[in-house]
N, C-alpha and C positions, 0 to 999 in steps of 0.2 A: 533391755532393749525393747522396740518396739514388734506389732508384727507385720508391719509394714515394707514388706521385700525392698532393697535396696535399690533396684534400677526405677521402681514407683516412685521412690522417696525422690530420687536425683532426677527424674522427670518433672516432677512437682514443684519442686527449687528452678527448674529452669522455667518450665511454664508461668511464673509467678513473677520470676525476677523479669524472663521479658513483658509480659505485662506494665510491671513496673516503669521499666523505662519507655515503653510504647505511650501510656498515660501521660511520663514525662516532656516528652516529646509534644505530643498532643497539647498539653497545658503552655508549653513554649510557642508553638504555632500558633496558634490562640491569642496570644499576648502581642505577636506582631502582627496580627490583623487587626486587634482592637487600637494598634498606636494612630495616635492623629494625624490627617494632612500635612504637608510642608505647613501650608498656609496657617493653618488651627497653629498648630504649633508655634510658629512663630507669633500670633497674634495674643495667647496664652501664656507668653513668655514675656512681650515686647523686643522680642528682636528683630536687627533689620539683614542679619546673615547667620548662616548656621554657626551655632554656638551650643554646649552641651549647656543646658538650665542649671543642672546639679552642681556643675566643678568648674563651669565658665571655660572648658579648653575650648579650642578651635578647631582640635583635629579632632577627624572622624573617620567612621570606617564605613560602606556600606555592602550590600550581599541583594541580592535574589529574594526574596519572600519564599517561594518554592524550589528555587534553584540556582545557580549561580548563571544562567542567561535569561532570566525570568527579569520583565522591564517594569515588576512592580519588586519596586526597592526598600531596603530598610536601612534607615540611617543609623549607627549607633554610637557612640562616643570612644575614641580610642584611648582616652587617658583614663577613664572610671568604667567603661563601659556599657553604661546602660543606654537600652533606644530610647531611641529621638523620639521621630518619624519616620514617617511610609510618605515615599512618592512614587510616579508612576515617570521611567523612562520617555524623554520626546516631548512629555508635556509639561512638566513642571522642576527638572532636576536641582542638586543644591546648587547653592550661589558662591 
């Protein structure tokens, strides 16, 4: 065995593993700030309505950026699920 007392050891696994998922988290948040405009996106694509690029579905899902009343949106695709785009509620929503 080690000589590492055992509530150190199990403090250490948890400090670590939340880490872990905090980074994860992080690296996700990240990913839907960097997605393109409605606009870019469609223009990047050739389309003239929301469409997923990757699996051509029509349906889609969207959410909050930061929250679920948050009026910057992220679009993401409900059949394969990868995002879209980001738009901003009021001013540009999907079609």
């Amino acid at each position: 065995m080690s000589d590492v007392p055992f509530p150190v050891l199990v403090a250490a696994v948890f400090l670590f593993g939340t880490l872990a998922i905090l980074h994860m988290f992080m690296r996700q948040q990240e990913a839907q700030r960097r997605l393109p405009e409605r606009d870019q996106y469609f223009a990047a694509h050739g389309l003239d309505s929301v469409a997923c690029a990757h699996c051509r579905s029509i349906d889609t899902r969207e959410f909050g950026l930061n929250d679920s009343g948050d009026d910057r949106r992220v679009v993401a695709c409900a059949q394969c699920d990868k995002l879209l785009f980001r738009y901003t509620r009021g001013t540009s929503g999907p079609l």
